[in-house]
C-alpha positions in Angstrom: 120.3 120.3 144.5 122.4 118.7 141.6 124.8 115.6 142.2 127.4 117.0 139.8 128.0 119.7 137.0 128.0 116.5 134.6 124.5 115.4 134.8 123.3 119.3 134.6 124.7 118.7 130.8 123.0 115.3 130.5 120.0 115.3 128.0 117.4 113.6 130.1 118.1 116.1 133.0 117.1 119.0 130.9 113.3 120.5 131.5 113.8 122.2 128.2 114.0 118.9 126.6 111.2 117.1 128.2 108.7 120.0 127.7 109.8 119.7 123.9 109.7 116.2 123.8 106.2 116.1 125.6 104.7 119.0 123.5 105.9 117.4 120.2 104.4 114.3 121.4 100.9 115.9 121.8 101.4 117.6 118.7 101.2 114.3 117.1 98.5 112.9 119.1 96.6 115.8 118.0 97.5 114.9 114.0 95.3 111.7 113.1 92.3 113.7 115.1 92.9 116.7 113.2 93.4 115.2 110.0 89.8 114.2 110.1 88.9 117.6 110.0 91.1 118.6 107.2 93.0 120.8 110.0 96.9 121.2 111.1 97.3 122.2 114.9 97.7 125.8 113.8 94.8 125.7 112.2 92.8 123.8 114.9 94.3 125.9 117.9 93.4 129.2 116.0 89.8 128.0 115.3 89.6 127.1 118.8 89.9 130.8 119.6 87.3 131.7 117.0 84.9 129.1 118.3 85.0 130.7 121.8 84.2 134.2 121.0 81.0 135.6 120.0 81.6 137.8 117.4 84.1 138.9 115.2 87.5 138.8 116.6 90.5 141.3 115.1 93.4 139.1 114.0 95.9 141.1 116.4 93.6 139.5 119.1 94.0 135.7 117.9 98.0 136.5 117.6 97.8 137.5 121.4 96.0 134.6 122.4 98.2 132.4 120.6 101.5 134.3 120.9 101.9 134.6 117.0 103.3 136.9 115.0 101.0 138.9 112.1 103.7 137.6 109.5 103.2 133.9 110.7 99.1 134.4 111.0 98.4 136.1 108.0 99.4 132.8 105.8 97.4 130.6 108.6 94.0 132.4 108.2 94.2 133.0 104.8 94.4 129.0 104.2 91.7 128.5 106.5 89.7 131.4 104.5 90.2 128.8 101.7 88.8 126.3 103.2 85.9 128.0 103.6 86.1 127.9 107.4 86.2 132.2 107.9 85.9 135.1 106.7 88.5 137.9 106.9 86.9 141.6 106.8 88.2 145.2 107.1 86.7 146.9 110.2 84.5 149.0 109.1 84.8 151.3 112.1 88.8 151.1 111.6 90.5 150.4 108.4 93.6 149.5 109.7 92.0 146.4 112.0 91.0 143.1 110.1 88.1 141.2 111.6 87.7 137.6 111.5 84.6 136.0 111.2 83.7 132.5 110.8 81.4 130.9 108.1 78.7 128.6 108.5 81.2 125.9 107.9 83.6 126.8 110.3 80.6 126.9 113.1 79.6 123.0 111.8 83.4 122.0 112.0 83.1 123.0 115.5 80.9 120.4 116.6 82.5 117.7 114.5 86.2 118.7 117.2 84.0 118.3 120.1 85.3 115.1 120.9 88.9 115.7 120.5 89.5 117.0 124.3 88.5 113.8 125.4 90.2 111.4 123.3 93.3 113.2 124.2 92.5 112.9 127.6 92.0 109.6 127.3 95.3 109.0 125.2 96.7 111.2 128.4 95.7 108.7 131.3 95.1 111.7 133.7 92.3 112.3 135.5 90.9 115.9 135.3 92.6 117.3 138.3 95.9 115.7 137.3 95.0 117.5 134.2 94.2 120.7 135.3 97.2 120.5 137.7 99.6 120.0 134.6 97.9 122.4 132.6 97.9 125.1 135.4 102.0 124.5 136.0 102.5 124.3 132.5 100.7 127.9 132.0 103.1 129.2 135.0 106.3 127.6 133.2 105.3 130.0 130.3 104.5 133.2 132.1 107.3 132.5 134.3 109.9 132.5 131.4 107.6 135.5 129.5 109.4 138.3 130.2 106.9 140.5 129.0 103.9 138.4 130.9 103.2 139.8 134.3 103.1 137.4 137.0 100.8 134.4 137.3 98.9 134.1 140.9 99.1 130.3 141.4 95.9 129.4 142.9 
């Protein structure tokens, strides 16, 4: 229960504001290790969902895992395109659908950001349950405030 109406309005007694401060923070973290790879965290957490699926993946499928808009993916893959990193193809089987590939180059960058997780783990100071605790609240914070998510069983 709050003390007073006054500290609801205080900054440091905002959730919104820590969970931006925090994810800006790891944004940055992120930056020198990415920079490495000639990557922003756009691009990183886009090839991240390339490097986990077999095959081809349909660019509506990458916006749904990453909860971006066709208009703000389109200008994401096409830069990593030219960077040689994918390859963006018409489904054959449906003209409409474009399917994302990655190149050979793409599949060696991958094992260059295999030691990313860890050095942000390290930066982190968590052990790997406090890690997958704050991960696992954080992803209920999201589907929580998702309207359009359906609900998240917490165990």
């Amino acid at each position: 229960m709050r003390s007073t109406p006054a500290l609801d309005l205080e900054l440091d007694h905002q959730l919104c504001f820590a969970l931006y401060d925090a994810s800006r923070a790891m944004i940055r973290a992120y930056g020198p290790l990415l920079s490495e790879l000639g990557l922003t965290y756009p691009q990183y957490i886009t090839m991240l969902v390339l490097w986990e699926a077999p095959d081809a993946v349909p660019v509506g499928t990458i916006g749904t895992r990453l909860h971006l808009s066709t208009s703000t993916l389109t200008p994401l893959l096409k830069r990593l395109e030219s960077l040689e990193l994918l390859r963006r193809d018409r489904d054959p089987e449906d003209e409409r659908r474009v399917l994302v590939t990655l190149t050979s180059a793409g599949e060696e960058l991958r094992d260059r950001a295999t030691t990313i997780p860890c050095e942000i783990g390290a930066r982190l100071g968590l052990d790997v349950a406090e890690e997958e605790r704050l991960r696992d609240t954080l992803r209920l914070v999201a589907h929580s405030l998702d309207a359009d998510a359906p609900p998240v069983d917490p165990a």
